[in-house]
C-alpha positions in Angstrom: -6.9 33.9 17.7 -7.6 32.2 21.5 -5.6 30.2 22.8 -7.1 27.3 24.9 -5.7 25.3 27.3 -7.9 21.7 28.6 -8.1 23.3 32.0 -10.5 25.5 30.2 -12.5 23.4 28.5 -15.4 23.1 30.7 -16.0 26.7 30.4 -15.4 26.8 27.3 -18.2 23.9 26.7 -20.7 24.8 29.2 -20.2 28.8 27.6 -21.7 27.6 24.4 -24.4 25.1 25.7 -25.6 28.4 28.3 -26.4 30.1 25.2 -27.4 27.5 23.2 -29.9 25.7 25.4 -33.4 26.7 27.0 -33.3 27.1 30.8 -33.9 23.6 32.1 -31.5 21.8 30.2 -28.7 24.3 31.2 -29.2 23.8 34.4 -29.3 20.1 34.2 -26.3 19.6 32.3 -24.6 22.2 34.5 -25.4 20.1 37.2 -23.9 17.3 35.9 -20.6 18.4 34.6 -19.7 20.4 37.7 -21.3 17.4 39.9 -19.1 14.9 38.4 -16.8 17.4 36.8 -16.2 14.7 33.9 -15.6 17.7 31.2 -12.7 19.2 33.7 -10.7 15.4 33.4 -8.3 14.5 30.7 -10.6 12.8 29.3 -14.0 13.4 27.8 -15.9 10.5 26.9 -17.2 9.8 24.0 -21.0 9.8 24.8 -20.4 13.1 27.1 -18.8 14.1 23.4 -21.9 13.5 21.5 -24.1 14.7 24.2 -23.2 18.2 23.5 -22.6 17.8 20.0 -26.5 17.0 19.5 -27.9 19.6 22.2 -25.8 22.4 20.2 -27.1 21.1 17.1 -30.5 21.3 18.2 -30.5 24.1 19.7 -28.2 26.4 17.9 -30.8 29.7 16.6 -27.9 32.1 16.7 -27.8 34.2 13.7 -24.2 35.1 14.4 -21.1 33.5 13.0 -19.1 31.8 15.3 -16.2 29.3 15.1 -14.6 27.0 18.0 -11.9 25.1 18.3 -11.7 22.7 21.7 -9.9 19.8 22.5 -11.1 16.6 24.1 -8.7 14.0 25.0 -7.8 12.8 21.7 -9.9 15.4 19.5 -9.7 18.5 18.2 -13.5 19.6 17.4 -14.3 22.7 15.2 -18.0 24.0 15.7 -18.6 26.4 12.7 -22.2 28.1 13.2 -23.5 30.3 10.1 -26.4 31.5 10.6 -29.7 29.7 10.7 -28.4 27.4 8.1 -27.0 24.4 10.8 -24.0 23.9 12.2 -20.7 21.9 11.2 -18.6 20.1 12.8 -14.9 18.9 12.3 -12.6 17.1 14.3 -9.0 16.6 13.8 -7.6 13.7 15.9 -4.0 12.3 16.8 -2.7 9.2 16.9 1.1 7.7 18.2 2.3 4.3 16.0 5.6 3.0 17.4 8.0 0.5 17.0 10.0 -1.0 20.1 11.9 -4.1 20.6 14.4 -5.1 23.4 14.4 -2.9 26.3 11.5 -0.9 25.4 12.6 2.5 25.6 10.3 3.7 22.2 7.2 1.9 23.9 7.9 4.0 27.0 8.3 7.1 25.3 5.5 6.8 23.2 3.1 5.6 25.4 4.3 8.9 27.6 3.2 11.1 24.5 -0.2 9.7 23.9 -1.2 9.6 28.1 -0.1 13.6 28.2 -2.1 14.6 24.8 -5.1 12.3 24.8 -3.9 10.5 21.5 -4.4 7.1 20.3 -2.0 4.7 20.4 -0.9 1.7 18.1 2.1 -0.7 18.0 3.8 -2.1 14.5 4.3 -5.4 15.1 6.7 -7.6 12.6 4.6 -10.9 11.5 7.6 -13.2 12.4 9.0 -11.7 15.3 13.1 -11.4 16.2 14.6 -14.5 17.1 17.4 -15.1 18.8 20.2 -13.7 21.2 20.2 -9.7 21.2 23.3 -9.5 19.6 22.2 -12.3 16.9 19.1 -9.9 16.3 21.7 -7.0 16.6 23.4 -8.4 13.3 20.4 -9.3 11.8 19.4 -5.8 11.7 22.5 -4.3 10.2 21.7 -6.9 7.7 18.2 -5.6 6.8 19.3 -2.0 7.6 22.0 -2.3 4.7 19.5 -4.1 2.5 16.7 -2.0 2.9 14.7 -4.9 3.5 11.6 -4.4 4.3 10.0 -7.2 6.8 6.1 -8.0 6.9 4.2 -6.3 9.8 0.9 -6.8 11.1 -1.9 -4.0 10.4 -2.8 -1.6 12.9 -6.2 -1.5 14.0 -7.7 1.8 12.8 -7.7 4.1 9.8 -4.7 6.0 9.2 -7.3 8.5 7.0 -9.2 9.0 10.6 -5.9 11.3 11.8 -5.0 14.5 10.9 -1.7 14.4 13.2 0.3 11.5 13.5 3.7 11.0 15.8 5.5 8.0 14.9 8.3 6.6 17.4 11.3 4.2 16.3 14.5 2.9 18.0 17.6 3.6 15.8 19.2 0.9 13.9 22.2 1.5 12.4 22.1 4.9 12.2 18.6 5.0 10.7 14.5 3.9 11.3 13.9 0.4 12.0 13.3 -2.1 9.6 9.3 -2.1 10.6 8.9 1.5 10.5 10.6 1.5 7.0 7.6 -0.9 6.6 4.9 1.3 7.6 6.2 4.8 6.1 6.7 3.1 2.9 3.1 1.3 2.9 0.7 4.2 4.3 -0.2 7.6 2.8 0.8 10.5 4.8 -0.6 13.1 2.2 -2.0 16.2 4.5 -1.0 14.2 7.3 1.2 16.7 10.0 3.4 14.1 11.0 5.8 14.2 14.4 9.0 12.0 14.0 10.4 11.1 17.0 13.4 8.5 17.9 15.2 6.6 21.1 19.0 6.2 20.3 21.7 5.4 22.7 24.2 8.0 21.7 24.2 7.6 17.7 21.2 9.5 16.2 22.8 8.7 13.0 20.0 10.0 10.2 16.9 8.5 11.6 14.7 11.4 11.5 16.1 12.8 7.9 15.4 9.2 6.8 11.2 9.0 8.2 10.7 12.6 6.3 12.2 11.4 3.3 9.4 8.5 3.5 6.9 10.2 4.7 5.9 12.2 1.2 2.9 15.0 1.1 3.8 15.2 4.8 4.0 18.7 6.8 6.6 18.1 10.3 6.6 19.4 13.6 8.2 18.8 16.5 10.8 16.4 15.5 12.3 14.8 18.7 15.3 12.1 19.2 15.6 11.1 22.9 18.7 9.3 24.0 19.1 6.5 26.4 22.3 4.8 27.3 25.1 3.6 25.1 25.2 0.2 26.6 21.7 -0.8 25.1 20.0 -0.4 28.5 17.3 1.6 30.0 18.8 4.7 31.5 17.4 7.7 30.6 19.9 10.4 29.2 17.7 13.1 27.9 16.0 14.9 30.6 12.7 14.7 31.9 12.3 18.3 31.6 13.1 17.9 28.0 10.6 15.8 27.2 8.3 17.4 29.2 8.5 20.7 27.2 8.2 18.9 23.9 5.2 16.9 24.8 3.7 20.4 26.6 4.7 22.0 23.1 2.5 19.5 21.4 -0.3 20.2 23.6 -0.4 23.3 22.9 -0.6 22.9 19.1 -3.3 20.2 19.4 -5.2 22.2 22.0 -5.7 25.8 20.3 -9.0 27.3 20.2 -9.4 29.1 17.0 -11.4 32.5 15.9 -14.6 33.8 16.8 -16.2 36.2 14.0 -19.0 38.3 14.7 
């Protein structure tokens, strides 16, 4: 097992491609990726992606086995060659759904998690929004919260079944998930879904994180994560930078392994 980091991923990339490819078109795409160094970014784009996807198809005559794993920015892509018999490809992908009203302090976090790993993000949104004075919508929560009311929210816009990991961010209510994230983990299948509950509290963590497992059925966990922010309701950051940090580095690292080469 190799582990690989995105600062390797060029290499990694422009490995296969050098013995994949006839002469000319190494040295063309060489050219371009350390020219523009596009593959060396955060980011790879999705037609640089499919570029090298179809030359290695092409091109692949090995009759060796080999299996990668390398990350793009929001992709995990296995290359498995056999052979002579073609090549397969397999990408597992991560996505960040969230749930923030008021100061924000989710939306911040999550949008944090998905810049540092590359991941997609998407926001629940109810269909009515919260009216009101904060501590009218304060009360109406508790309300919900000890009704286990469910409110109508708006569909994402992609495919739940497109993700293999999924981290989903809530603020806590009453000692548990918001109302709208109750929603969405009791509407969606998370069956073979590795799922990374994480929640913004200001001092009372209550049984949020317990609560999004129990909902979350046919689900593996990892790197459960509650971040807290004042008690007054505010914006303050209490958990450290540092922690977070870690955590979203420790996530990077899952996402980003390479896996095993056979011979």
């Amino acid at each position: 097992m190799i582990s690989l980091s995105s600062l390797l991923l060029e290499q990694v990339i422009l490995h296969i491609m050098h013995l994949k490819l006839k002469s000319w078109q190494w040295r063309r795409i060489q050219m371009e990726c350390l020219s523009s160094r596009i593959m060396r970014q955060t980011v790879i784009f999705p037609f640089w992606r499919e570029k090298v996807m179809n030359m290695i198809k092409r091109r692949v005559m090995s009759t060796r086995i080999m299996d990668y794993d390398f990350s793009g920015m929001n992709s995990e892509i296995r290359i498995s060659v056999i052979g002579k018999k073609g090549i397969d490809i397999k990408m597992k992908k991560m996505l960040v759904v969230y749930y923030s009203w008021s100061n924000g302090n989710t939306k911040k976090i999550a949008e944090q998690l998905a810049n540092k790993t590359g991941a997609d993000i998407e926001r629940i949104e109810t269909a009515e929004p919260y009216s009101g004075s904060h501590e009218d919508v304060v009360e109406q929560g508790k309300r919900e919260v000890e009704a286990g009311f469910m409110p109508q929210i708006n569909p994402i816009s992609v495919n739940l079944a497109d993700y293999d990991v999924i981290a989903i961010g809530t603020p806590t209510w009453w000692y548990t998930m918001a109302p709208a994230v109750l929603t969405f983990l009791t509407t969606n299948d998370f069956t073979g879904k590795t799922v990374i509950p994480f929640m913004t509290n200001g001092g009372w963590p209550g049984h949020v994180i317990k609560d999004m497992k129990d909902k979350c059925k046919g689900a593996a966990f990892a790197h459960e994560m509650q971040i807290q922010f004042d008690s007054k309701g505010k914006d303050h950051l209490e958990t450290s930078e540092e922690v977070i940090t870690e955590w979203i580095g420790q996530i990077n690292t899952d996402i980003n392994k390479l896996g095993t080469c056979e011979t």
